[in-house]
MMTF fields as JSON, N, C-alpha, C and O atoms, coordinates in Angstrom:
{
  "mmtfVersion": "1.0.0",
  "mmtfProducer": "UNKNOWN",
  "numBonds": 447,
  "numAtoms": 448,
  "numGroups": 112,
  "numChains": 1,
  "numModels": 1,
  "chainsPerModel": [1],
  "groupsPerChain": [112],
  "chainIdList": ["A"],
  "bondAtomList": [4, 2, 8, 6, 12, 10, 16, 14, 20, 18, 24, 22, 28, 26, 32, 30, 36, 34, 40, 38, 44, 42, 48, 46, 52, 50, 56, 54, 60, 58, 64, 62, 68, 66, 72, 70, 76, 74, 80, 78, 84, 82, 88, 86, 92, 90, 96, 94, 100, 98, 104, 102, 108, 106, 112, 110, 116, 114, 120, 118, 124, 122, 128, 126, 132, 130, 136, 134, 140, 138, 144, 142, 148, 146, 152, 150, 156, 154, 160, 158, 164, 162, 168, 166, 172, 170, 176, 174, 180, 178, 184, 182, 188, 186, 192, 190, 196, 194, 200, 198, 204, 202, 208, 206, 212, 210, 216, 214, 220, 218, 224, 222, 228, 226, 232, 230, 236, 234, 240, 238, 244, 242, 248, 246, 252, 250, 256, 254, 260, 258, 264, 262, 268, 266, 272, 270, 276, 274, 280, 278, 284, 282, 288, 286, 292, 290, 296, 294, 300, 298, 304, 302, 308, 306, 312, 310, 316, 314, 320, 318, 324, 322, 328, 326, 332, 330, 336, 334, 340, 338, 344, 342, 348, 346, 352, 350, 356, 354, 360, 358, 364, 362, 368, 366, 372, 370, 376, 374, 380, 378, 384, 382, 388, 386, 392, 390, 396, 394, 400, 398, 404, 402, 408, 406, 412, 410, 416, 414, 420, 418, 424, 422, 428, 426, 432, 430, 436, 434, 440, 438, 444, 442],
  "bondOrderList": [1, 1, 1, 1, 1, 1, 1, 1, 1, 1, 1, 1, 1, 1, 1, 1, 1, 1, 1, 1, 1, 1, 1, 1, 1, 1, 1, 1, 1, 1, 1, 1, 1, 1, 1, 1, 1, 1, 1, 1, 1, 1, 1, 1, 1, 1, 1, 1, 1, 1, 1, 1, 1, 1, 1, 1, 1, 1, 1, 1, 1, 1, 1, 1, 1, 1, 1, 1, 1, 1, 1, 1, 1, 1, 1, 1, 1, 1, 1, 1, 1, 1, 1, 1, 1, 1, 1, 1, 1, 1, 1, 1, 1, 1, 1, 1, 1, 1, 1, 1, 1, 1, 1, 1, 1, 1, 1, 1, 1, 1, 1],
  "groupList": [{"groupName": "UNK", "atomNameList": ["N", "CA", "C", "O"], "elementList": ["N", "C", "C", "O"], "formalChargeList": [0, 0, 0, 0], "bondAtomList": [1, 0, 2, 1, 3, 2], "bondOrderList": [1, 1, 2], "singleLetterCode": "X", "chemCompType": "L-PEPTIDE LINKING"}],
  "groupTypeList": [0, 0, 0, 0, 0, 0, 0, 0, 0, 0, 0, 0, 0, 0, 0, 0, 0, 0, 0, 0, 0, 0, 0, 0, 0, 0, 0, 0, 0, 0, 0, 0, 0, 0, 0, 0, 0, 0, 0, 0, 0, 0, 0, 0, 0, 0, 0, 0, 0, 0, 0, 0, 0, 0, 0, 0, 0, 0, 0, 0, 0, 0, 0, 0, 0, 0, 0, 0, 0, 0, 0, 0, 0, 0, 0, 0, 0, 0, 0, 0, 0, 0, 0, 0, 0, 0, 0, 0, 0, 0, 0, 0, 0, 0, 0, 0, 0, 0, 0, 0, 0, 0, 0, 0, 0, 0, 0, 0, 0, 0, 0, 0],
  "groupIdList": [1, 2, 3, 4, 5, 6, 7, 8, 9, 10, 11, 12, 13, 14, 15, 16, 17, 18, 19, 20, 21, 22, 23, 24, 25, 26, 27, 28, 29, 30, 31, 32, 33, 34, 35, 36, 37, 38, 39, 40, 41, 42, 43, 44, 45, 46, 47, 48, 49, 50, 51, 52, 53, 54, 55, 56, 57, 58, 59, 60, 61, 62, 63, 64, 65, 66, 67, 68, 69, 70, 71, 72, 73, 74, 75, 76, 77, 78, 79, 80, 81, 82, 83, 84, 85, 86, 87, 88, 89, 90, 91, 92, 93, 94, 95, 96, 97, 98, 99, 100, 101, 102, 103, 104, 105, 106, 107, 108, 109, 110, 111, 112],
  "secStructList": [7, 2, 2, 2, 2, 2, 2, 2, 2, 2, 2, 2, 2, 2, 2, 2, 2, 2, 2, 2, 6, 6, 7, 7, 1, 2, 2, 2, 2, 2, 6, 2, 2, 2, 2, 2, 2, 2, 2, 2, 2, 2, 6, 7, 2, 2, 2, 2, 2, 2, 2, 2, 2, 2, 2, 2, 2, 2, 2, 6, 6, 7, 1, 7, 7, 7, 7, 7, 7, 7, 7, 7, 1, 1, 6, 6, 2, 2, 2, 2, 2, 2, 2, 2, 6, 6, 7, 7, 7, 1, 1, 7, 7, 7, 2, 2, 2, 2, 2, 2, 6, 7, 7, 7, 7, 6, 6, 7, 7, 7, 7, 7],
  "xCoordList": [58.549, 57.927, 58.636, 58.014, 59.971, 60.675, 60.487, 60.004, 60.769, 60.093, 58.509, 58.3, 57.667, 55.914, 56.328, 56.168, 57.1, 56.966, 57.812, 57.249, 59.073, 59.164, 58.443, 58.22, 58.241, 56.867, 55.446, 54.816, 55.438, 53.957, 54.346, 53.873, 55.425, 56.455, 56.474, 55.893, 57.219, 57.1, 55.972, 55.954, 54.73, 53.778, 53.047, 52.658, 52.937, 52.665, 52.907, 52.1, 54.549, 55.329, 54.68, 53.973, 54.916, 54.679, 52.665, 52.287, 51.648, 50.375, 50.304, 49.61, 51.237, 51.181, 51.887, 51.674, 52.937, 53.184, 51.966, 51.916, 51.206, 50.533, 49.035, 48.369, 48.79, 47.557, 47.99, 47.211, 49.373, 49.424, 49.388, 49.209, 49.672, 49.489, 47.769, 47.45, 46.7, 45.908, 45.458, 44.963, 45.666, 45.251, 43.924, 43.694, 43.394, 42.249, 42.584, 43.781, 41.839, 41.911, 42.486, 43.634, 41.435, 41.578, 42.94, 43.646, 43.379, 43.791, 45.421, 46.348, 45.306, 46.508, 47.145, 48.337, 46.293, 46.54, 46.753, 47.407, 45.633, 46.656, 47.624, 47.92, 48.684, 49.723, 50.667, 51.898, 50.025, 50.84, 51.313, 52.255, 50.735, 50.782, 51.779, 52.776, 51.558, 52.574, 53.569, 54.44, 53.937, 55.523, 55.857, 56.819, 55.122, 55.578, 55.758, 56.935, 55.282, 55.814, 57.058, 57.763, 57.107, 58.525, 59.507, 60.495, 59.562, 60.584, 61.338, 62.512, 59.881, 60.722, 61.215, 62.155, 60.494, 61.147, 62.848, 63.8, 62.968, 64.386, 65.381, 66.547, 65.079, 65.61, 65.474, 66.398, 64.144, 64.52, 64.534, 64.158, 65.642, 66.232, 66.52, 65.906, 67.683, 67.947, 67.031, 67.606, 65.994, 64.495, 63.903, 63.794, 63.459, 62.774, 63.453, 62.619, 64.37, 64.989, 64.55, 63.781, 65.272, 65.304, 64.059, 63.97, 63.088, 61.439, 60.981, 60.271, 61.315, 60.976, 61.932, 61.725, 62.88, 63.473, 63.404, 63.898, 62.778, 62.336, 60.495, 60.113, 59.584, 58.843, 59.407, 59.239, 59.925, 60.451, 60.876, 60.622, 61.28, 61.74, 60.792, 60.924, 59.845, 58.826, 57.727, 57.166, 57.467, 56.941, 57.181, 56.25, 58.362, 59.154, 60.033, 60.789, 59.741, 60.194, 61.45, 61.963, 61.814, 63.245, 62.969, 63.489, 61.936, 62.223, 61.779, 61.865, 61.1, 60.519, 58.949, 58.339, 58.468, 56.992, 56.763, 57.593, 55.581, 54.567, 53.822, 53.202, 54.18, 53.237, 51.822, 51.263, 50.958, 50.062, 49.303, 49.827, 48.032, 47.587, 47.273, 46.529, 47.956, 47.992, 46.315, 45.582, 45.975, 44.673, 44.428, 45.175, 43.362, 42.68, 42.802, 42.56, 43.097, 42.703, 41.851, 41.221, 41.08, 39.705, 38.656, 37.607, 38.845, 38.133, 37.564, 36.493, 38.266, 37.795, 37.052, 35.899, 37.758, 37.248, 35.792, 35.01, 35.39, 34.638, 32.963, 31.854, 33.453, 32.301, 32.171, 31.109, 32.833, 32.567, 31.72, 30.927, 32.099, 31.424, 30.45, 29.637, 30.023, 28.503, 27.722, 26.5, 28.219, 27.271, 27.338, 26.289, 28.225, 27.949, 26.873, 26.1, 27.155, 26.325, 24.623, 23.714, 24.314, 23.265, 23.253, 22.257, 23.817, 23.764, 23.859, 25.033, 22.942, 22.937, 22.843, 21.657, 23.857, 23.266, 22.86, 23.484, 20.936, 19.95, 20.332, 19.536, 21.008, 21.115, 22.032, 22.107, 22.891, 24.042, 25.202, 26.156, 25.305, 26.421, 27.669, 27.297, 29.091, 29.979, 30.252, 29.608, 31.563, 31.704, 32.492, 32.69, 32.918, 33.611, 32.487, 32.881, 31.546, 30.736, 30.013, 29.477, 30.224, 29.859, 30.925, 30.589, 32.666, 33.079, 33.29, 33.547, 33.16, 33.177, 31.874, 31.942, 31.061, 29.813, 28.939, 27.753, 29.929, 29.448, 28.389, 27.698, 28.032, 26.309, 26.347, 27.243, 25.448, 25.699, 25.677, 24.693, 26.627, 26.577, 25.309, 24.416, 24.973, 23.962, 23.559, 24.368, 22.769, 22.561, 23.085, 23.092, 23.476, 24.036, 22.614, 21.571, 23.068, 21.624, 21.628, 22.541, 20.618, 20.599, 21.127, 20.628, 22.135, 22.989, 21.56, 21.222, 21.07, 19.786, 20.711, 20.127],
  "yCoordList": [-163.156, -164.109, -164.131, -164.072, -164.218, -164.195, -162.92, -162.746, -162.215, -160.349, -160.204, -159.715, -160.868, -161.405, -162.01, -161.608, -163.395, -164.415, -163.525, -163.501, -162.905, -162.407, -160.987, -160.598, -160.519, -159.429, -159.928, -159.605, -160.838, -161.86, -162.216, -161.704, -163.328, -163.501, -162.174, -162.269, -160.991, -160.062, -159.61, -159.287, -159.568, -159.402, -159.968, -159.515, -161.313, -162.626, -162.428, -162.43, -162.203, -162.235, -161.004, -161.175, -159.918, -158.779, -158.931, -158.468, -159.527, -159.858, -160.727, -160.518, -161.865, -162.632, -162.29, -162.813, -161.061, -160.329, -159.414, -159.232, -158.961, -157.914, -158.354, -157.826, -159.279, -160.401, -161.01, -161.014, -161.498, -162.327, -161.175, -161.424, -159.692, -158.481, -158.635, -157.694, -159.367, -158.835, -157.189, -156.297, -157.063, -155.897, -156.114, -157.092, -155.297, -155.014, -156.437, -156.668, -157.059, -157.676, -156.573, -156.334, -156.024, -155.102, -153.899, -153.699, -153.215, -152.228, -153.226, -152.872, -154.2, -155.225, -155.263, -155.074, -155.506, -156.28, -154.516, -154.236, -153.875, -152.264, -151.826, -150.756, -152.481, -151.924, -153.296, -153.284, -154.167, -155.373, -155.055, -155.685, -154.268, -154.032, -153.013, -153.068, -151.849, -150.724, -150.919, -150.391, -151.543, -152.564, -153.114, -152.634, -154.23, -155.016, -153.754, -153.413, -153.139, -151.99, -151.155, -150.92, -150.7, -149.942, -151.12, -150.802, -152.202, -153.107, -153.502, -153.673, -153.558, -154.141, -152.866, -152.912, -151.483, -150.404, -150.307, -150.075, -150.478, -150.417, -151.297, -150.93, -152.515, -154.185, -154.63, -155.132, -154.38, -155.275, -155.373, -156.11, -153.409, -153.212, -153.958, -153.833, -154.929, -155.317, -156.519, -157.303, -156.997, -157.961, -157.056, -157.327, -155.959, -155.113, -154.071, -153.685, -153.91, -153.835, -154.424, -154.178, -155.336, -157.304, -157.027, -156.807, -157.105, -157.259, -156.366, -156.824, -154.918, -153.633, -153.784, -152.973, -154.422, -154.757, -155.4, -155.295, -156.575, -157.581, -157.001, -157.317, -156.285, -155.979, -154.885, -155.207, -153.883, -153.068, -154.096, -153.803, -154.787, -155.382, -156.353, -156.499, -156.878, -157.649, -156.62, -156.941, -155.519, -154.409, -153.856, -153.25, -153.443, -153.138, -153.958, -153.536, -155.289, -156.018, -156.91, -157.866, -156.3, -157.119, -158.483, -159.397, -158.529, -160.369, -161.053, -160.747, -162.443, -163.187, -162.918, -162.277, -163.311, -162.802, -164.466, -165.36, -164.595, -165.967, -165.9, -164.993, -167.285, -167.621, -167.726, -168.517, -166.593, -166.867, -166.939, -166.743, -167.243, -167.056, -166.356, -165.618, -166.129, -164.469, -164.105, -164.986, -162.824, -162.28, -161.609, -160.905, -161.864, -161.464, -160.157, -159.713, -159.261, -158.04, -157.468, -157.751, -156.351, -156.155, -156.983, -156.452, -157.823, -158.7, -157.842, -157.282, -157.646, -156.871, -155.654, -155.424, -154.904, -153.426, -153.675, -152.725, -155.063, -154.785, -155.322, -155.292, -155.841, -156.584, -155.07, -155.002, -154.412, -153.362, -152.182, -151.434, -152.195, -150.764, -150.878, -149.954, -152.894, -152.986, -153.192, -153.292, -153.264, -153.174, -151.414, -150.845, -150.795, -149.521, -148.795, -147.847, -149.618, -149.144, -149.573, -149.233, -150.412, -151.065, -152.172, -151.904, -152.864, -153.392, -154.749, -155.021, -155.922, -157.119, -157.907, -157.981, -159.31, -159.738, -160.693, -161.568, -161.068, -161.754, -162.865, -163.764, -163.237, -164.013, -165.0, -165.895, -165.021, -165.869, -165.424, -166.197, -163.77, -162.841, -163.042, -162.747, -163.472, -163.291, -161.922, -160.996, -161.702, -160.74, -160.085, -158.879, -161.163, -160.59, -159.803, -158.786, -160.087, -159.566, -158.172, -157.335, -158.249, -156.617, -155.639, -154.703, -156.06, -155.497, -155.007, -153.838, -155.947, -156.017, -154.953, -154.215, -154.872, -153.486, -152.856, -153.026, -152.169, -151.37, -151.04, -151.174, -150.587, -149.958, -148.33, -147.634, -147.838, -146.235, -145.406, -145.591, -144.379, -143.926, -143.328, -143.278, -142.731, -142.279, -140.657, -139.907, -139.869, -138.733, -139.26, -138.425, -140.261, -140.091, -140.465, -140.944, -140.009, -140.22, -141.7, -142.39, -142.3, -143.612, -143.371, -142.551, -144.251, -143.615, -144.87, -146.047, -143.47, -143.804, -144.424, -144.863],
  "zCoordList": [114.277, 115.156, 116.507, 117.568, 116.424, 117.97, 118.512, 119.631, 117.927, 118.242, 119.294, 120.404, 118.318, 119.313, 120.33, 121.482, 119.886, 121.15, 122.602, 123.696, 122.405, 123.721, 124.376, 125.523, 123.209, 123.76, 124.679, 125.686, 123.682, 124.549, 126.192, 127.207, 126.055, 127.167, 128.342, 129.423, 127.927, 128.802, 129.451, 130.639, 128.462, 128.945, 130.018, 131.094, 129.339, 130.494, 131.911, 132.84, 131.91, 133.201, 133.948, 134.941, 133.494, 134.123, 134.472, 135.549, 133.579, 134.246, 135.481, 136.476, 135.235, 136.382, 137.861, 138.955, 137.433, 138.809, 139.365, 140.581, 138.718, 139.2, 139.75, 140.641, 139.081, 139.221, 140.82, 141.774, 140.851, 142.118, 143.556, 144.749, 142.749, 144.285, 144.525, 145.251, 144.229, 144.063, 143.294, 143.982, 142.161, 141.643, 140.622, 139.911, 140.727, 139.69, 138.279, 138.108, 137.617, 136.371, 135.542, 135.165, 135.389, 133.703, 134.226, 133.237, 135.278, 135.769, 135.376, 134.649, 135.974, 135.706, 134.402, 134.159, 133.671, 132.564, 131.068, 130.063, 132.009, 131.279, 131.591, 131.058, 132.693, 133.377, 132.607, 132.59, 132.143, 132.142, 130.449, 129.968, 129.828, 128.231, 128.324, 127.603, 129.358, 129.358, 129.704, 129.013, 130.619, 131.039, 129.849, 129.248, 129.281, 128.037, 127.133, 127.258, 126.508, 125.868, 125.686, 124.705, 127.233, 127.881, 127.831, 127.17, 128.241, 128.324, 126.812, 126.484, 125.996, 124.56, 123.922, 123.129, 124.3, 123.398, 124.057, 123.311, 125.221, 125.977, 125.799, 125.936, 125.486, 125.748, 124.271, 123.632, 123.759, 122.378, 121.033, 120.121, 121.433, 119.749, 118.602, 117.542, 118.845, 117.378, 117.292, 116.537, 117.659, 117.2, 116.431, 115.235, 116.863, 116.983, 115.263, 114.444, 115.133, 113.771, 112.724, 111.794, 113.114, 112.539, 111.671, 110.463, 112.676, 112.24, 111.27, 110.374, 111.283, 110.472, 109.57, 108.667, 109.365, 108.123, 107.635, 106.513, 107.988, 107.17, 106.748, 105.621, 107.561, 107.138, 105.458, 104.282, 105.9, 105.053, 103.375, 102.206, 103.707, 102.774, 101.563, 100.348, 102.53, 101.912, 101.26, 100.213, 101.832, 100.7, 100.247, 99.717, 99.936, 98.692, 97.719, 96.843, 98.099, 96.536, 97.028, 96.447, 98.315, 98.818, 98.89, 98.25, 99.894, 100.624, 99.36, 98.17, 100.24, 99.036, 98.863, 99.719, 97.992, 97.029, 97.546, 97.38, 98.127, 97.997, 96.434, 95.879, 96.004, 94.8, 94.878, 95.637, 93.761, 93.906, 92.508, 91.412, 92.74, 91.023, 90.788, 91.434, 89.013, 88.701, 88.086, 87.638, 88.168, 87.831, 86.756, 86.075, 86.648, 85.103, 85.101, 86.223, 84.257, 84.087, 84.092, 83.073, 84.962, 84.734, 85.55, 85.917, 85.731, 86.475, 87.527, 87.297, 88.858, 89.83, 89.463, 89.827, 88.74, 88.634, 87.712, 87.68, 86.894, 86.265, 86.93, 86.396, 88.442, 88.764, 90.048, 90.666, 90.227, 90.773, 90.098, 90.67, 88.65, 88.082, 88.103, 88.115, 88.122, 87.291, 88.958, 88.849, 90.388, 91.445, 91.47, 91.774, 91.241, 91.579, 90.428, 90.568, 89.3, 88.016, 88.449, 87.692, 89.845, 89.425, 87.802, 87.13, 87.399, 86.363, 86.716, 86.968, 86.866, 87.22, 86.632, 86.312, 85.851, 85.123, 85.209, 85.808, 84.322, 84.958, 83.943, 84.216, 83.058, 81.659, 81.87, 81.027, 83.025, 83.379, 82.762, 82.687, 82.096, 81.667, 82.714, 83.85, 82.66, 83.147, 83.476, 82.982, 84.625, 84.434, 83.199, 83.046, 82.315, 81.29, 80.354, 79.782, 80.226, 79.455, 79.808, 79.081, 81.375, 81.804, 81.122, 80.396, 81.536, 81.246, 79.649, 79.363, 78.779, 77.209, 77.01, 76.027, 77.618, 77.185, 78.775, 79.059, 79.535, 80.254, 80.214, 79.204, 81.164, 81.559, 81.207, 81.685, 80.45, 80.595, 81.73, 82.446, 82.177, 82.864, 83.335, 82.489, 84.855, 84.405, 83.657, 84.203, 82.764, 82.454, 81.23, 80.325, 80.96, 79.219, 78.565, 79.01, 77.26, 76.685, 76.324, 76.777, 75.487, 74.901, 73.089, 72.319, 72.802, 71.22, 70.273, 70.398, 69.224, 68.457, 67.086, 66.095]
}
């Protein structure tokens, strides 16, 4: 977050210099991103660390995990097979029940 906020910051500053030469809007404000860019790759290494290590960390298991509620098994994959299957159910069938008896693929025969 402090990493954004003085990136934003740099940015800001450097639009509102280039805005006050009279320059182009949009011509400005692409010159105002490339400054903010060059400045934080030069100036704001260890944020700039900080941040990719704490990213690094939260997807691989380091930081902390937000609680959430845990999921059914199957659930997802089974309300997927049955839109890709075409298989809809008109009976008020859960999706547990798609998954408990799949739709035949198609080309299989019907079992007599």
């Amino acid at each position: 977050m402090f990493y954004t906020l003085i990136r934003l910051g740099i940015f800001a500053v450097a639009l509102a210099v280039l805005l006050l030469t009279q320059m182009t809007p949009w011509i400005a404000a692409v010159l105002a991103a490339v400054i903010s860019l060059c400045a934080s790759y030069i100036f704001l290494r260890a944020p700039r660390e900080e941040l990719a290590t704490g990213l690094y960390q939260a997807r691989h298991g380091g930081g902390t995990v937000s609680k959430r509620a845990p999921e059914r098994a199957g659930s997802d994959e089974a309300n997927e097979d049955a839109v890709v299957d075409g298989v809809v159910p008109t009976d008020g069938a859960s999706s547990d029940a798609i998954a408990e008896n799949p739709a035949p693929a198609p080309g299989d025969a019907p079992a007599r």
